[in-house]
N, C-alpha and C positions, 0 to 999 in steps of 0.2 A: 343126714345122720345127726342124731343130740347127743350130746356130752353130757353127761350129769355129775359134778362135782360138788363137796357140799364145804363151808365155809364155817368156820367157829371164829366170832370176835368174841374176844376179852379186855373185859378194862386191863388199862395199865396201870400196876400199883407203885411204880416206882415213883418217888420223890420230882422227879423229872419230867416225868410221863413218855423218859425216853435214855437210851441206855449210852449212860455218860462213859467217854473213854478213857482207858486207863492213863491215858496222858496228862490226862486233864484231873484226875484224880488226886494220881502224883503232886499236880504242883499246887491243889487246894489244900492238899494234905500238907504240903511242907512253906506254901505261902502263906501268912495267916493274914495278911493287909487284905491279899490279890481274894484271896477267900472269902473274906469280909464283903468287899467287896462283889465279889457274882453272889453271893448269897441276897445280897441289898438288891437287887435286880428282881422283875417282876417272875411270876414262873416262864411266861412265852419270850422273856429278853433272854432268860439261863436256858429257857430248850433251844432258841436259834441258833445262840453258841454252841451249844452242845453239837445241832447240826452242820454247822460251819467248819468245824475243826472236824466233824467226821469226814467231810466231803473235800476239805483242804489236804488229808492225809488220802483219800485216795486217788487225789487229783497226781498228786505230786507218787503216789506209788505207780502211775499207770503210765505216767511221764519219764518217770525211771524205769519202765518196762524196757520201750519204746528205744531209752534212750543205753539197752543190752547192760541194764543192770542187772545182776543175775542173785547176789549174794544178798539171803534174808536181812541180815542186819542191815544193808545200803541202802535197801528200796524204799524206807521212807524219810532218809536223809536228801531234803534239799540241792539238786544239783545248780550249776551257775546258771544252765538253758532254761531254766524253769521261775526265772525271776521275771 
């Protein structure tokens, strides 16, 4: 049996070329040094970060699963077993 599935890429137009989190938004927004800063980075230094921090916040949401975290706001607060 064949599957036939059909595929649509699109450029990304974002600044990033990848969708920055609102964490990290926040603190470009209200840090202007730290700002300065990831801006002076090349674009593949600021998208790594950008994927680092995505994959650090679901690390530690999956780890607060896990560890019967249940309440929206907890799960992606840092617990001690996760250091």
């Amino acid at each position: 049996m064949e599957d036939e599935f059909q595929v649509t890429v699109q450029e990304n137009h974002s600044p990033y070329q990848a969708d920055m989190p609102e964490s990290l938004q926040e603190v470009i927004f209200s840090d202007e040094i730290g700002a300065d800063i990831f801006h002076s980075l090349t674009p593949t230094k600021q998208r790594s970060i950008i994927h680092m921090i995505s994959r650090i916040k679901a690390i530690t949401i999956m780890g607060n699963l896990k560890a019967s975290v249940r309440k929206t706001k907890d799960l992606i607060k840092k617990i001690p077993w996760n250091d």
